[in-house]
N, C-alpha and C positions, 0 to 999 in steps of 0.2 A: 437687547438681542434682536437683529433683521428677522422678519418670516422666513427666511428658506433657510437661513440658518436654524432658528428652531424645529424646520421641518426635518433638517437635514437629523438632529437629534434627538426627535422624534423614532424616524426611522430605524435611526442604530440602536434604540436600545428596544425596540418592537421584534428586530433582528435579531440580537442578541436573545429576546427572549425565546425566539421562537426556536431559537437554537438550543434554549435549554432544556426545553421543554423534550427537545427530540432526543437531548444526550438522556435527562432524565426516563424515557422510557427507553434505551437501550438498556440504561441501568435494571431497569426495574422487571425485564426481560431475562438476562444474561448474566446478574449476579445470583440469584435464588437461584436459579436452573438445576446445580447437582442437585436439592433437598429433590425436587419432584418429577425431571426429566427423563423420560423414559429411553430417550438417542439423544443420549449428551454431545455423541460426534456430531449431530446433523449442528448444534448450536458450535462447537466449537469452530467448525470449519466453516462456517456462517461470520465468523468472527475473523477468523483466519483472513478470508476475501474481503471483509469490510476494511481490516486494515490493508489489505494491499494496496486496495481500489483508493485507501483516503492517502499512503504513503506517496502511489502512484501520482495523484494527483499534484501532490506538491511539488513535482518538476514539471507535469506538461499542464496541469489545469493555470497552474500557479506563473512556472515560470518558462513555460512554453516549448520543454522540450518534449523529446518522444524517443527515451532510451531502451531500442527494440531486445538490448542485453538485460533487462532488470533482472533476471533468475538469479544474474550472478550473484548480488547482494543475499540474495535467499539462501543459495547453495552455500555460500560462504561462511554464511550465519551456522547451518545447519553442522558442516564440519570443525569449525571453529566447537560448538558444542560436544558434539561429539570427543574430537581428536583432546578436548581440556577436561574433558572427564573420562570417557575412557581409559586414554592413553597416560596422561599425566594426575588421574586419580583427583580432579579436582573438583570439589562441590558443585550439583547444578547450579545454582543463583551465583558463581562464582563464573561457570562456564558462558551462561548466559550473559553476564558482563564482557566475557573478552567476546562474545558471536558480537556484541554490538558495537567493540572495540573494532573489532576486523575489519565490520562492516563498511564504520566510518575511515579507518584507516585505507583502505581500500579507494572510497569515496575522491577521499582528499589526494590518493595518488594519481588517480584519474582526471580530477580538478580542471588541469588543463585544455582538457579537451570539450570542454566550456564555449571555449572561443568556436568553438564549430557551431554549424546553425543546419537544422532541418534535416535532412534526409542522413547528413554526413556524421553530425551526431549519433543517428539513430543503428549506422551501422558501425562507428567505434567501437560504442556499448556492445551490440552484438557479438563482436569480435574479444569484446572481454571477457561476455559471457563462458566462449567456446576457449580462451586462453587460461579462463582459471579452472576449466572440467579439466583440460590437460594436463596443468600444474598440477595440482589434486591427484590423477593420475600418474604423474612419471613418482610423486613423492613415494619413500619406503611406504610395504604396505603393514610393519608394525606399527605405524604411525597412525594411516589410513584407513587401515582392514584393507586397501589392495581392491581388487577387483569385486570381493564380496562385501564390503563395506562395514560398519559397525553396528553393534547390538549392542545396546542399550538398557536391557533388561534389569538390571539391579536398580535399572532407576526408576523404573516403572510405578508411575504414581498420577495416571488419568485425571482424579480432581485435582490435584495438583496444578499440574499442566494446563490445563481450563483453566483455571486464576489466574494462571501467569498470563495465558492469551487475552485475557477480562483486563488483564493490567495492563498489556503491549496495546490493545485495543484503546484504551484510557487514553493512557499517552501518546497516540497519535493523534485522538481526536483532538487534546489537549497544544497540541504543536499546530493543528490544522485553526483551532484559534485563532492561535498566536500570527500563523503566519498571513490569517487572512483579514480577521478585524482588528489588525494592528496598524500602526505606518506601513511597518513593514510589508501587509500587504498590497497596500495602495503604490508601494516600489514594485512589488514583484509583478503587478497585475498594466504598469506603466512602461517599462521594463519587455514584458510580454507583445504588448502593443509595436511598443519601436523604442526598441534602447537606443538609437539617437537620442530620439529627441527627452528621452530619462536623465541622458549621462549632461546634456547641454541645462536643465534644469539642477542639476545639482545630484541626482542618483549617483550611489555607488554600485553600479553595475554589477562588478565582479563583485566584493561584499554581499551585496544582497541577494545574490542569483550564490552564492556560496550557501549561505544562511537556509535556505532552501534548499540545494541540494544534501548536506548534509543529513533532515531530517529524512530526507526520501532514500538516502543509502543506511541509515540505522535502522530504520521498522521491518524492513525486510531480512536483513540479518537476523534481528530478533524472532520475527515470524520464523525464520528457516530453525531458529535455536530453537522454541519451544515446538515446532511443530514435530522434530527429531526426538524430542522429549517425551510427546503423547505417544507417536507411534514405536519407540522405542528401537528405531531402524532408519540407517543411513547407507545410501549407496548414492553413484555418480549419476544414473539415468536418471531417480526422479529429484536428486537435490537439483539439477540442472537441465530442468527439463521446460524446454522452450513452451510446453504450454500456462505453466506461472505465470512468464512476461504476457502471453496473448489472453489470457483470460482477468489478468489484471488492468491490461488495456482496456477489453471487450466493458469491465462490468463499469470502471471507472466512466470511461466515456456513453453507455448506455443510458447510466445514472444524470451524466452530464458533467461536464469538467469546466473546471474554476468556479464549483460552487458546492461548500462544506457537506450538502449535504446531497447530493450528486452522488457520488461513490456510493454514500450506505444504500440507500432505495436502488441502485444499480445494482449493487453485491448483492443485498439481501433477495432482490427481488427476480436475477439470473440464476443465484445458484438455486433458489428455491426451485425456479421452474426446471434448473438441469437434475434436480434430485426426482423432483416429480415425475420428468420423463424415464430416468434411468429404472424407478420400482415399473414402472407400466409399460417400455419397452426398451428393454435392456439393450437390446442388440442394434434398435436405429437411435441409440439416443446423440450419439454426435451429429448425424443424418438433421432429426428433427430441431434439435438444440442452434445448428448453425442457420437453418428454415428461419426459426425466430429471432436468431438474431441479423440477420440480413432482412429480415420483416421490420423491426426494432430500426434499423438505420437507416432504412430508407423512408418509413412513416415518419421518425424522430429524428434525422440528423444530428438537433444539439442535445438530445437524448430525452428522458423524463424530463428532467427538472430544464431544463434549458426550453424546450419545449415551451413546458408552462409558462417561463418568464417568456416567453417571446408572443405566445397567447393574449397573455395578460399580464401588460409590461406594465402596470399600471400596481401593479404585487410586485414589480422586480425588486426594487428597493428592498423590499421587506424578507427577501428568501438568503436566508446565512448562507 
C-alpha cells in the first residue's frame, strides 16, 4: 500500500471515530434524560432542531440546494399524523409511518423540480410550502379539524414522544453516515461542486441527488409527526410556519454545512442561546437572538465547524 493511500485510511477511520465518539455522547445525554431531567421539553426540542439542521443539510450541505419551502415536509408529517389517528382511529407508531410515507411521497412528486438550480429551486419549494397550507385548508374540516385544527389528547404520552424523537434523531444521524462517508457521498459532494463534470465521470446525477433528497423530505415529516404527538395540538399557522424553514436554515449553516457534524453544534448551540435569552428577556428575544446571529455570519461565514476547518485545515481531513 502507497503512503497517501494509507494516509488517506488513516484519516477515515480517525474520522469515523471521532464521529462516534460525538454520536456516543448525544447518546449518552438524550437517552437517560426522562429518569433525571427536570425540562425534558428543553431536551426534546434540542433534538427536534438537531434533526432538522442534520435532515436540512442533506440537500443543501450535501447536495447543494436551498429549499426555502422545507415547513412543508414538517407540516405534512404533522397532519398526516394527526388526520391517521384522529380521524381514521389509527395507532400512533402506525400514524407516524404514513407522516413518513407522505412525507416521502410528497418528495418524490416534487422530484422534478430537481432540475432547477439556486435561487429558482429555492422559490419552487416555497411555493409548495404555501400550496399544501392551502390544500390542508380547502380539505373537509371532519377530516382536518378545519380552521381549529386537531387535539390530540387521548394520545398524550410525553415520554413517549421523547423516544420516538431519541429514535427520529438516530436515524437521521444514521442516514447522515451513510450519505456522507459512503461513495455516495463523495457523489453528492462532486455533484455539489459541478454536476458537469460528475455526470461526464460517470455519476448518476439524478440517482444520487434522488437518494438525498429523499432522506431530507422523510425526517421532517417525522419531526412534524412526533412533534404533534408531544404537544398533543395541530393547527395550519404553526404546522407551516415559515420560521421551521429559517431556523433550520439559520442553525444548520451556523453549525456549518456539508459537514456531519455542523448542524448538531449549530442546533444545539442556537437554540440553547435562543432559550437563554427568551427566560432573561422575554420580550427582545427575537431582537437580541437575530444581533447574534448576524454577529455568528459575519465573524463565521462557513460557520463553527467550517470556521475551524478553514483555521486549521491541517484537522480538516479528520472532522466527519
Amino acid at each position: 500500500m502507497s503512503a497517501p493511500q494509507e494516509n488517506t485510511e488513516k484519516s477515515s477511520h480517525i474520522k469515523f471515530l471521532i464521529w462516534g465518539i460525538v454520536v456516543a455522547a448525544i447518546v449518552a445525554v438524550f437517552l437517560p434524560a426522562p429518569l433525571f431531567a427536570s425540562n425534558l421539553s428543553f431536551l426534546f426540542y434540542m433534538m427536534l432542531w438537531i434533526t432538522m439542521a442534520t435532515s436540512f443539510n442533506f440537500v443543501a450541505g450535501l447536495a447543494g440546494y436551498m429549499p426555502f419551502g422545507y415547513v412543508a415536509f414538517y407540516g405534512i408529517g404533522a397532519y398526516a399524523t394527526g388526520v391517521l389517528y384522529k380521524t381514521f382511529g389509527l395507532p400512533i407508531p402506525v400514524a407516524l409511518a404514513g407522516a413518513a410515507l407522505a412525507g416521502v411521497t410528497i418528495g418524490l412528486l416534487v422530484a422534478p423540480t430537481l432540475r432547477l438550480k439556486g435561487v429558482y429551486f429555492g422559490i419552487v419549494s416555497l411555493a409548495l410550502a404555501m400550496a399544501m397550507k392551502l390544500v390542508i385548508s380547502l380539505m373537509p374540516s371532519d377530516i382536518t379539524g378545519g380552521s381549529l385544527g386537531l387535539i390530540l389528547s387521548a394520545a398524550n404520552d410525553p415520554v413517549a414522544a421523547y423516544y420516538a424523537m431519541f429514535v427520529v434523531l438516530m436515524g437521521a444521524l444514521a442516514a447522515g453516515t451513510w450519505l456522507t462517508m459512503s461513495r455516495l457521498g463523495t457523489a453528492l459532494r462532486a455533484i455539489r461542486d459541478d454536476s458537469e463534470a460528475a455526470e461526464v465521470v460517470g455519476v448518476n446525477v439524478v440517482g444520487t441527488r434522488l437518494k438525498a433528497w429523499i432522506m431530507a423530505t422523510m425526517f421532517p415529516a417525522l419531526v412534524g409527526g412526533v412533534e404533534a404527538w408531544y404537544t398533543n395540538a395541530i393547527d395550519l399557522d404553526s404546522s407551516f410556519n415559515l420560521l421551521v424553514t429559517a431556523k433550520s436554515i439559520v442553525y444548520a449553516m451556523a453549525g456549518g454545512l456539508g459537514f456531519l457534524v455542523g448542524p448538531i453544534i449549530g442546533a444545539s448551540t442556537l437554540y440553547g442561546i435562543d432559550q437563554l435569552i427568551w427566560r432573561h428577556f422575554p420580550t427582545l428575544n427575537l431582537l437580541i437572538l437575530g444581533v447574534v446571529i448576524i454577529a455568528l455570519m459575519l465573524l463565521l461565514p462557513r460557520g463553527i465547524v467550517g470556521a475551524f476547518a478553514q483555521r486549521f485545515s491541517r484537522f480538516r481531513r479528520f472532522i466527519p
